[in-house]
GUDREN-91564 format. One record per residue (C-alpha): residue number from 0; residue in three letters; x, y, z. Coordinates in steps of 0.02 Angstrom, whole numbers, plus 50000, padded with zeros to 5 digits. Example, Ala and Ser with C-alpha at 12.3 -4.5 7.8 and 13.67 -1.06 7.14 Angstrom:
% residues 2
+-----+------+-------+-------+-------+
!  nr ! rest !    xx !    yy !    zz !
+-----+------+-------+-------+-------+
!   0 !  Ala ! 50615 ! 49775 ! 50390 !
!   1 !  Ser ! 50684 ! 49947 ! 50357 !
+-----+------+-------+-------+-------+
This chain:
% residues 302
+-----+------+-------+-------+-------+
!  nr ! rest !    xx !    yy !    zz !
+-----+------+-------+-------+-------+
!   0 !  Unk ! 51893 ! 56258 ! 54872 !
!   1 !  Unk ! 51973 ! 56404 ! 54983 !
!   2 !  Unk ! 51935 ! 56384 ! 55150 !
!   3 !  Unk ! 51852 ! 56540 ! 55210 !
!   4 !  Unk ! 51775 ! 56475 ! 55387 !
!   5 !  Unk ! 51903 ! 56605 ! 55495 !
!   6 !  Unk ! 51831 ! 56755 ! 55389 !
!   7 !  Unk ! 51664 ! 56851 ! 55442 !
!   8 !  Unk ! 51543 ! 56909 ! 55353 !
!   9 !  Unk ! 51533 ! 57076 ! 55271 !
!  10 !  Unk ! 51452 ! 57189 ! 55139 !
!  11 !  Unk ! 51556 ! 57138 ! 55009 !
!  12 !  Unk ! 51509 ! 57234 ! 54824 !
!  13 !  Unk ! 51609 ! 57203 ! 54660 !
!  14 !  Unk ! 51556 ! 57306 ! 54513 !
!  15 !  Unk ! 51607 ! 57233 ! 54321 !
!  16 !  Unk ! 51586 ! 57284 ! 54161 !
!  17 !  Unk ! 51589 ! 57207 ! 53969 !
!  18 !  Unk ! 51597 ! 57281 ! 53793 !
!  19 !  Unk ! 51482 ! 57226 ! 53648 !
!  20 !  Unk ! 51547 ! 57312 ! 53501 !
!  21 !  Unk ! 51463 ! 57315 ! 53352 !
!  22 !  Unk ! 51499 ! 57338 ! 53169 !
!  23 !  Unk ! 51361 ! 57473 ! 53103 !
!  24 !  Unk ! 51262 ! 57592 ! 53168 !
!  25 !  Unk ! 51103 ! 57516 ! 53103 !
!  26 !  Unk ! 51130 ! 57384 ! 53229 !
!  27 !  Unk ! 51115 ! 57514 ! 53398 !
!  28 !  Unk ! 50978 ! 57587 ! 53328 !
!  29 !  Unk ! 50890 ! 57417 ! 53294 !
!  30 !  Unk ! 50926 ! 57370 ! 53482 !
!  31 !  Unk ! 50881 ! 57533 ! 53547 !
!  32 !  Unk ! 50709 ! 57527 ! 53434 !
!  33 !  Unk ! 50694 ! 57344 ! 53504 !
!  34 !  Unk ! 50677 ! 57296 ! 53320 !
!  35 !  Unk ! 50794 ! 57130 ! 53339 !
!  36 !  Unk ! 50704 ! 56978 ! 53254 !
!  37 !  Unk ! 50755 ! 56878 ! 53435 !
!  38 !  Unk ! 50676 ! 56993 ! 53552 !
!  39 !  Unk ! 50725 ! 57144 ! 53668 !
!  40 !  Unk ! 50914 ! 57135 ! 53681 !
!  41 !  Unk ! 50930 ! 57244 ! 53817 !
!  42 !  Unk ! 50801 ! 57135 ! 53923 !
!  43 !  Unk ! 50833 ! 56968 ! 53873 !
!  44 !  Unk ! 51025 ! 56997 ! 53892 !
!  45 !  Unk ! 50973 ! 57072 ! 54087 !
!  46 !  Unk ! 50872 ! 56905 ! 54118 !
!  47 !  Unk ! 51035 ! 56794 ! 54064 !
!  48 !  Unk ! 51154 ! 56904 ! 54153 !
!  49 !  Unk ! 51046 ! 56892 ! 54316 !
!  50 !  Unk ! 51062 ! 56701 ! 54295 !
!  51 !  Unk ! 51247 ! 56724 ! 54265 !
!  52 !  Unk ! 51299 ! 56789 ! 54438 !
!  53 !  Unk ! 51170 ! 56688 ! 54519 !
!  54 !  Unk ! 51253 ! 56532 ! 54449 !
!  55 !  Unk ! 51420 ! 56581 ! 54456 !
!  56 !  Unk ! 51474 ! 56420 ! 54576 !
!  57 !  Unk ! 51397 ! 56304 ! 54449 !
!  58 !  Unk ! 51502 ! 56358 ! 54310 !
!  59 !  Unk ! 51671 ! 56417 ! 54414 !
!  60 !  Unk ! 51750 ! 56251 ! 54498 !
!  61 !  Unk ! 51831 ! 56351 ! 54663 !
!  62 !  Unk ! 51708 ! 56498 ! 54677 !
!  63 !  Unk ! 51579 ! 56458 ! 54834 !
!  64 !  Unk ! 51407 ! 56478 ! 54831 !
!  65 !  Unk ! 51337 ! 56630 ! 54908 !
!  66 !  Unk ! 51196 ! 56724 ! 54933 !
!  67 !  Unk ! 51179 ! 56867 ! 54822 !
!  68 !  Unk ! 51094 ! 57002 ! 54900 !
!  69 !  Unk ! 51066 ! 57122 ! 54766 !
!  70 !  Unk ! 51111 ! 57149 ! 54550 !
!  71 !  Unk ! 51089 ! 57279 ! 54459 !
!  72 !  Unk ! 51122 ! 57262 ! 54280 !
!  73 !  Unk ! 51141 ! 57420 ! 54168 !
!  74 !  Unk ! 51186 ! 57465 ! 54003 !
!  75 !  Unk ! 51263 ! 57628 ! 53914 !
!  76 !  Unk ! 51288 ! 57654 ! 53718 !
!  77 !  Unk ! 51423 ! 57736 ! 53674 !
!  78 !  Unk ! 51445 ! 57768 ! 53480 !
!  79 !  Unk ! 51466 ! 57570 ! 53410 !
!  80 !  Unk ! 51477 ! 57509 ! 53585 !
!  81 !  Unk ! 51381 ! 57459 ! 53722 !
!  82 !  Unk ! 51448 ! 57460 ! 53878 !
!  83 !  Unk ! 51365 ! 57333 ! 53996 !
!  84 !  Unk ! 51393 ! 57361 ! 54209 !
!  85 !  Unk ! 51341 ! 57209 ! 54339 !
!  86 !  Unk ! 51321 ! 57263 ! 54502 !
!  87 !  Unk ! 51328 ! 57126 ! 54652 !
!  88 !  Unk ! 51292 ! 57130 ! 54843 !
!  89 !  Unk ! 51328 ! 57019 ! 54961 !
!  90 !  Unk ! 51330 ! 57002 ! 55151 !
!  91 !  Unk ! 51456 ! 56852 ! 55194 !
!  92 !  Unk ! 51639 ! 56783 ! 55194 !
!  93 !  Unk ! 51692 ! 56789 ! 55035 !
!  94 !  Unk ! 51687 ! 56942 ! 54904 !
!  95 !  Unk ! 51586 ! 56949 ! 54729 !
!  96 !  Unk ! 51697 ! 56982 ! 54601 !
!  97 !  Unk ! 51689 ! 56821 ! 54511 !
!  98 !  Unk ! 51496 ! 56830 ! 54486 !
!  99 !  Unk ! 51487 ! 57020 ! 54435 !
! 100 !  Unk ! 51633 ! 56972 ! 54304 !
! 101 !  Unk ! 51531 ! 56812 ! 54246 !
! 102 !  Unk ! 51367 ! 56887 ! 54242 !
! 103 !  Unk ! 51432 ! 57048 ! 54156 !
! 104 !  Unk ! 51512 ! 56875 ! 54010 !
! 105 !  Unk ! 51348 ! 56796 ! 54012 !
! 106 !  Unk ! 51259 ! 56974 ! 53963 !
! 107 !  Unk ! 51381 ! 57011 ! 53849 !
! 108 !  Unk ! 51369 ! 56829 ! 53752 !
! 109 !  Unk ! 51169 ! 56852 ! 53746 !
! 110 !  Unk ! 51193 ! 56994 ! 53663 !
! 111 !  Unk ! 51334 ! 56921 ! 53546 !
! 112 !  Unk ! 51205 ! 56778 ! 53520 !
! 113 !  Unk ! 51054 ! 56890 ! 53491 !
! 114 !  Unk ! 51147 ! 57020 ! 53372 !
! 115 !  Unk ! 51247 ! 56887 ! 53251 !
! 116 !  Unk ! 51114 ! 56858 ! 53137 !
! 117 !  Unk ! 51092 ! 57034 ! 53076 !
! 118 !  Unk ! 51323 ! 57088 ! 53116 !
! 119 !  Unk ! 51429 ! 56965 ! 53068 !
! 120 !  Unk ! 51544 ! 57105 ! 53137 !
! 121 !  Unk ! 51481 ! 57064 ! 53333 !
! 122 !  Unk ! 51634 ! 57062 ! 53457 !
! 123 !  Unk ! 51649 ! 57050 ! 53650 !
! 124 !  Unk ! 51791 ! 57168 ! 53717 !
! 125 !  Unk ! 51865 ! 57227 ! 53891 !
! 126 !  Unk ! 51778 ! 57101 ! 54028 !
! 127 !  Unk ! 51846 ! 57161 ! 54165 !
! 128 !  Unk ! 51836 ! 57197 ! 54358 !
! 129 !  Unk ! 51793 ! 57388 ! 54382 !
! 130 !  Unk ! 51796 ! 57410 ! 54583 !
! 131 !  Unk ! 51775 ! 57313 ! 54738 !
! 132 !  Unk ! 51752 ! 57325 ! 54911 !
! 133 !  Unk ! 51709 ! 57250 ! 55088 !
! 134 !  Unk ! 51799 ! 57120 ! 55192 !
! 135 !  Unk ! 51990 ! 57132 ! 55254 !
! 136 !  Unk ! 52050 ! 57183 ! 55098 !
! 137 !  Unk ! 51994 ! 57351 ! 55119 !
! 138 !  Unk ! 52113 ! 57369 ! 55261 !
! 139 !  Unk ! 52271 ! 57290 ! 55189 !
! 140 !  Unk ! 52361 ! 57445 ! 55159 !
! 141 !  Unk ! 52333 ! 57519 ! 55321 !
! 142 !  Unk ! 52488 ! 57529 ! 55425 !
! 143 !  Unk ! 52502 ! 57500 ! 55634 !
! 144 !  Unk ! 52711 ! 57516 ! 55643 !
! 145 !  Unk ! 52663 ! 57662 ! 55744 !
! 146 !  Unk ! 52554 ! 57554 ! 55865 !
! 147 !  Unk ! 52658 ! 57465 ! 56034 !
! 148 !  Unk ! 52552 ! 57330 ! 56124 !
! 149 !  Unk ! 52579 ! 57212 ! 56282 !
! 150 !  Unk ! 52515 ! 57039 ! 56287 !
! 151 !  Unk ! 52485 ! 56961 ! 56490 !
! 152 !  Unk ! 52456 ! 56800 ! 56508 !
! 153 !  Unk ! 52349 ! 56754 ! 56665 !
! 154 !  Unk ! 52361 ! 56584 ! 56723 !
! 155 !  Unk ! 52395 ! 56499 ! 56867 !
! 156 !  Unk ! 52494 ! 56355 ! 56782 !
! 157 !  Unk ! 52575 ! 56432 ! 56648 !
! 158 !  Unk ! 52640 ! 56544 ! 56772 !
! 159 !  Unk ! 52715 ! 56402 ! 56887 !
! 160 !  Unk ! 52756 ! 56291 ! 56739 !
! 161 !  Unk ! 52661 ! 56141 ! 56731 !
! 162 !  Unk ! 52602 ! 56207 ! 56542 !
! 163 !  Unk ! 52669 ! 56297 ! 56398 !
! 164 !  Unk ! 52585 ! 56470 ! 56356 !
! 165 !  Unk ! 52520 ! 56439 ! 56186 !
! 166 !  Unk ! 52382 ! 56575 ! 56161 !
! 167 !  Unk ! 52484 ! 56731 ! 56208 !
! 168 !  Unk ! 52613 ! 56692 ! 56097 !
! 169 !  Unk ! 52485 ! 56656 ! 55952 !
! 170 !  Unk ! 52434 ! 56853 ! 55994 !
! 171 !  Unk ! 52605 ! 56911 ! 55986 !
! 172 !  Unk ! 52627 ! 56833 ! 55814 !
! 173 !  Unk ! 52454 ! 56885 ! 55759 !
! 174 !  Unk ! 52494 ! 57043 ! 55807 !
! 175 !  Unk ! 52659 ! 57030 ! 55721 !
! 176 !  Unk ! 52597 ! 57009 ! 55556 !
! 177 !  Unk ! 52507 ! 57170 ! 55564 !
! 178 !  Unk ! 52683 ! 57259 ! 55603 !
! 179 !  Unk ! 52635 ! 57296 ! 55773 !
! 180 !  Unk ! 52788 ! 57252 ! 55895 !
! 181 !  Unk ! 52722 ! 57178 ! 56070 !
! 182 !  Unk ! 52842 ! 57285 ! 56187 !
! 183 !  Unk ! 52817 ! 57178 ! 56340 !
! 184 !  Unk ! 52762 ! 57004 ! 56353 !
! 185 !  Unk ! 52739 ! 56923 ! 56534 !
! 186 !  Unk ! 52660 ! 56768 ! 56638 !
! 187 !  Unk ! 52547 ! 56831 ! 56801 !
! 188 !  Unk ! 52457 ! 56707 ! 56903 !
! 189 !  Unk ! 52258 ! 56709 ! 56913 !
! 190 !  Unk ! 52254 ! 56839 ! 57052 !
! 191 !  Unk ! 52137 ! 56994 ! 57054 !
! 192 !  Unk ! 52241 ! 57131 ! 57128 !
! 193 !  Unk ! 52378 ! 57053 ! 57030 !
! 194 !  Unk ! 52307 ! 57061 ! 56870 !
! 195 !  Unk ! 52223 ! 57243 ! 56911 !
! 196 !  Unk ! 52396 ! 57330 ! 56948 !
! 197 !  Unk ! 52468 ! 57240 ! 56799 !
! 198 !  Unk ! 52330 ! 57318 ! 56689 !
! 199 !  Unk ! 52371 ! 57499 ! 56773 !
! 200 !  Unk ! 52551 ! 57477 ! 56769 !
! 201 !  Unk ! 52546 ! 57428 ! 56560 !
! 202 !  Unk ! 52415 ! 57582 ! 56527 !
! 203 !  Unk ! 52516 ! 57705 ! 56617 !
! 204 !  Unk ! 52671 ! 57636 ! 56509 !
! 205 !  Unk ! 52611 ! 57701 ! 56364 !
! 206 !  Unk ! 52553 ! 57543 ! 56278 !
! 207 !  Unk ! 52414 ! 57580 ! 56125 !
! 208 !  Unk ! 52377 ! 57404 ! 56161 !
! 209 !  Unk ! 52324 ! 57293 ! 56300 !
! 210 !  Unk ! 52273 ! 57100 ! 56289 !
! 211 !  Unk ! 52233 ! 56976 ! 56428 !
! 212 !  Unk ! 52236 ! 56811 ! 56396 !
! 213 !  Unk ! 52146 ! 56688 ! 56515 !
! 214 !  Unk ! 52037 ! 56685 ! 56651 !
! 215 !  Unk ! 51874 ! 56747 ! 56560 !
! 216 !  Unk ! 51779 ! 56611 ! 56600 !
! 217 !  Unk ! 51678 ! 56536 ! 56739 !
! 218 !  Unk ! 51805 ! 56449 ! 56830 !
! 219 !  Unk ! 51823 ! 56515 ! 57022 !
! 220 !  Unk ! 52001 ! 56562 ! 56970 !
! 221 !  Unk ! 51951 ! 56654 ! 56811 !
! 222 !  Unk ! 51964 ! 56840 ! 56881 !
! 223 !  Unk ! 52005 ! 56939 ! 56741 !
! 224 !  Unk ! 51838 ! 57021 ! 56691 !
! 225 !  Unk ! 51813 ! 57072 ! 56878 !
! 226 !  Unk ! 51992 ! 57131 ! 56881 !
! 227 !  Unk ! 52004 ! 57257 ! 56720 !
! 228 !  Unk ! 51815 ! 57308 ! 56702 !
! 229 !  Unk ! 51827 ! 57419 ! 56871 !
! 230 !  Unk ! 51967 ! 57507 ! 56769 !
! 231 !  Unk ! 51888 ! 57520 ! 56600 !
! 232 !  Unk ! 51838 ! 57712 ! 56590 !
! 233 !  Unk ! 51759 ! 57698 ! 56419 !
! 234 !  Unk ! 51686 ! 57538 ! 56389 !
! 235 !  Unk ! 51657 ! 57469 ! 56210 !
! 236 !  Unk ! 51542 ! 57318 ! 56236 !
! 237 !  Unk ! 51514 ! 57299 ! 56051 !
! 238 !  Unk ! 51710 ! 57220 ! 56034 !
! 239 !  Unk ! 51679 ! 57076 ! 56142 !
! 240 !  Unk ! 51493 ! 57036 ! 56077 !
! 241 !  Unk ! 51556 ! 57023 ! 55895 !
! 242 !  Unk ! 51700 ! 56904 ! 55967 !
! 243 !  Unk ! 51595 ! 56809 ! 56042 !
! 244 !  Unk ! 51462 ! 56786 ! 55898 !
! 245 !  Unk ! 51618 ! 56748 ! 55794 !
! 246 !  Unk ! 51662 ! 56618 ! 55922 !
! 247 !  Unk ! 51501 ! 56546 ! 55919 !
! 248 !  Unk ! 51478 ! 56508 ! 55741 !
! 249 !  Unk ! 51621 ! 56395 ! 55771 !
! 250 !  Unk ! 51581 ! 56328 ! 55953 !
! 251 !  Unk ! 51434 ! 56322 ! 56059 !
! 252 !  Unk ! 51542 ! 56363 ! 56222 !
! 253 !  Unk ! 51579 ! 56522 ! 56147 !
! 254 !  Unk ! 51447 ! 56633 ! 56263 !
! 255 !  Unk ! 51526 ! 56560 ! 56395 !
! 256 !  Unk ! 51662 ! 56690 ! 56389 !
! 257 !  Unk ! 51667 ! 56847 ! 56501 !
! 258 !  Unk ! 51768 ! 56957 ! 56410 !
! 259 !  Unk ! 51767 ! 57138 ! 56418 !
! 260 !  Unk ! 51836 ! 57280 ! 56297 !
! 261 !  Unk ! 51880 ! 57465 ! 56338 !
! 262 !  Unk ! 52014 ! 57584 ! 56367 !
! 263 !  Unk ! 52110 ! 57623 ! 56510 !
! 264 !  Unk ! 52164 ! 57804 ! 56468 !
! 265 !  Unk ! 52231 ! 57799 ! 56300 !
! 266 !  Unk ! 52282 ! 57602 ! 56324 !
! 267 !  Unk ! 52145 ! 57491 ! 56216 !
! 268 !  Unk ! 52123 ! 57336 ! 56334 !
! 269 !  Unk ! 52052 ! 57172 ! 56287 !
! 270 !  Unk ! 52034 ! 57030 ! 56368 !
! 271 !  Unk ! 52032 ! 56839 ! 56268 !
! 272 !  Unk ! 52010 ! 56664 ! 56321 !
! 273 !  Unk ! 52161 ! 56575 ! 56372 !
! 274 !  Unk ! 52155 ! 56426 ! 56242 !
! 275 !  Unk ! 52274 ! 56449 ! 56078 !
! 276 !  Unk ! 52103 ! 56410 ! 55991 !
! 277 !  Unk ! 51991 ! 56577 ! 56093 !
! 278 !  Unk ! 52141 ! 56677 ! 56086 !
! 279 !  Unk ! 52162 ! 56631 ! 55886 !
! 280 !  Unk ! 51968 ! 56628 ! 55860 !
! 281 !  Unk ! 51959 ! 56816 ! 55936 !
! 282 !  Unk ! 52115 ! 56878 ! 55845 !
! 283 !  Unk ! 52018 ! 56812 ! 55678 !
! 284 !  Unk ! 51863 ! 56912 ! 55724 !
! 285 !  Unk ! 51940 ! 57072 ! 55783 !
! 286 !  Unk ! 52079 ! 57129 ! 55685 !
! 287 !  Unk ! 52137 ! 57221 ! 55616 !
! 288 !  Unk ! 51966 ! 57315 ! 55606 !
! 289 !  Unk ! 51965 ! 57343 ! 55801 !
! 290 !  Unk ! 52101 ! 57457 ! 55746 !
! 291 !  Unk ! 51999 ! 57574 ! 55675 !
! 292 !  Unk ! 51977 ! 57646 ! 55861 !
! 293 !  Unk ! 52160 ! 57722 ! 55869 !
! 294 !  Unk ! 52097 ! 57809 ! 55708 !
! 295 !  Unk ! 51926 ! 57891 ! 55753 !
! 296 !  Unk ! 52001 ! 57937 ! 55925 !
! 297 !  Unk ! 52109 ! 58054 ! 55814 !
! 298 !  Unk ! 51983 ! 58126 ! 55710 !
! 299 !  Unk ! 52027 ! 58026 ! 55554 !
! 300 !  Unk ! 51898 ! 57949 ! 55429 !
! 301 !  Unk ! 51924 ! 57789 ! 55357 !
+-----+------+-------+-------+-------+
C-alpha cells in the first residue's frame, strides 16, 4: 500500500456515477411501480451500494481503509436509463474516489442482478469518476514563480562548523519544488539581536517569505521565538498550532516546539525546528496551503 503517513487529513469528497440501461420501457416502469418479483430495486440496490463503498478496502488490494463519513446514493431515469450517483465524505489522508466508483459498480450490478430475469437486454455502461475534491490536489495547479523567500539557519554549530546544515537546505528544496526560488540562504549563530536584525533586514528586502530554522525549542540557546515574535505585527497563531499537531501525530516531543508565525510587513515569517526531520515534518504540514495567505491578502478567492 501507498504510504500516506506525511499527508493530513482533510474533507476529501469524490462523487461517481453508473449507467443501468435497459432494454424496454416496461422494465422502468416495473422498477419505478416497485413491481420487480426480487424486491424494490431502487432500495435494495441503495443497501448493496452502501456496503460497496464501505467495503471498498476488502475488495481493492492497495486502497486503505477509511472512515467514511457520509453516502448518499441517488438515482435519476432518464428514458431507458438509469443513472445511478454515489456520494462519499471523508475527513482523513487519503481521498474517496475508489469507494464512490465501487459503490456506484456494486449498485449498478444489484440492479443488473435484480432486473435479468424479466431483460435479458440488462447492461452496465459509463462507471466513471464525476468530480473530486479535498487534500493537496486541489492546489496542484496553483503557481508561486511569483513568490521570493529566504531561508536562515540559526545555530550555533552549524554556524562555526562542527555540523552540516541539513534542515535549511531540505526547506530550500521543499520550497523548490513548489517553483518558489529561495533568494538568500545564510548561517547566523543562536544570538537574539542577531537573529532579530536578520529578520528586519530580510522583511525590509522584499522577501514574500521568511523561515527560521532552529532554536525553537527549550534549550537556553534556543532564542528564536523571543527574537521574531517582538517583530511579528500580525500574528497568525493558527500556522504553528496545526504544525505542531501535525508533528505530534508523528512524535510526542512535538509540543515541545516554540514556534511562532506572522508577518513582518508584507514578509510571511515562520519559524521551524532545526532537525532535517521538524523542518521536513513542518514543510509536510504547511504547504503549500500556508500559501493561501499571499492570496487573501490580495483580495483573491480560492
Amino acid at each position: 500500500m501507498v504510504n500516506i503517513t506525511k499527508k493530513s487529513s482533510t474533507l476529501r469528497i469524490a462523487i461517481a456515477v453508473a449507467t443501468v440501461k435497459v432494454s424496454k420501457q416496461e422494465t422502468i416502469d416495473a422498477v419505478v411501480q416497485k413491481k420487480i418479483p426480487k424486491g424494490d430495486v431502487f432500495e435494495f440496490a441503495r443497501a448493496a451500494g452502501l456496503f460497496g463503498v464501505k467495503r471498498t478496502s476488502d475488495m481493492i488490494p492497495d486502497c486503505h481503509p477509511l472512515p467514511v463519513e457520509y453516502t448518499a446514493i441517488t438515482y435519476e431515469v432518464e428514458g431507458l436509463n438509469i443513472i445511478i450517483k454515489v456520494e462519499v465524505h471523508t475527513i482523513y489522508k487519503t481521498g474517496v474516489e475508489v469507494e464512490a466508483m465501487h459503490g456506484a459498480s456494486v449498485t449498478a450490478l444489484t440492479m443488473y442482478d435484480m432486473l435479468k430475469p424479466i431483460d435479458k437486454g440488462v447492461e452496465i455502461h459509463h462507471i466513471r469518476l464525476l468530480e473530486k475534491s479535498g487534500g493537496k490536489s486541489d492546489l496542484k495547479n496553483l503557481k508561486f514563480e511569483d513568490l521570493t523567500a529566504a531561508v536562515v539557519v540559526c545555530s550555533d554549530s552549524v554556524y562555526q562548523q562542527k555540523a552540516a546544515d541539513t534542515s535549511g537546505k531540505a526547506i530550500i528544496a521543499r520550497l523548490e519544488q513548489l517553483g518558489i526560488l529561495t533568494g538568500k540562504y545564510e548561517i547566523i549563530p543562536d544570538e537574539l539581536e542577531l537573529i532579530r536584525q536578520k529578520a528586519i533586514d530580510l522583511a525590509a528586502d522584499g522577501h514574500n517569505l521568511l523561515i527560521l530554522t532552529g532554536g525553537t525549542g527549550l534549550s537556553e540557546r534556543d532564542v528564536t521565538p523571543e527574537a521574531v515574535a517582538p517583530l511579528i505585527e500580525r500574528p497568525i497563531v493558527g500556522i504553528m498550532e496545526a504544525a505542531r499537531k501535525y508533528g505530534q501525530e508523528r512524535m510526542p516531543y512535538a509540543m515541545l516546539s516554540r514556534g511562532v508565525a506572522g508577518f513582518i510587513g508584507e514578509t510571511l515569517v515562520l519559524t521551524f525546528p532545526g532537525s532535517k526531520n521538524g523542518a521536513e515534518e513542518y514543510m509536510d504540514a504547511l504547504f503549500p496551503q500556508v500559501l493561501h495567505v499571499f492570496g487573501v491578502k490580495k483580495g483573491q478567492k480560492h
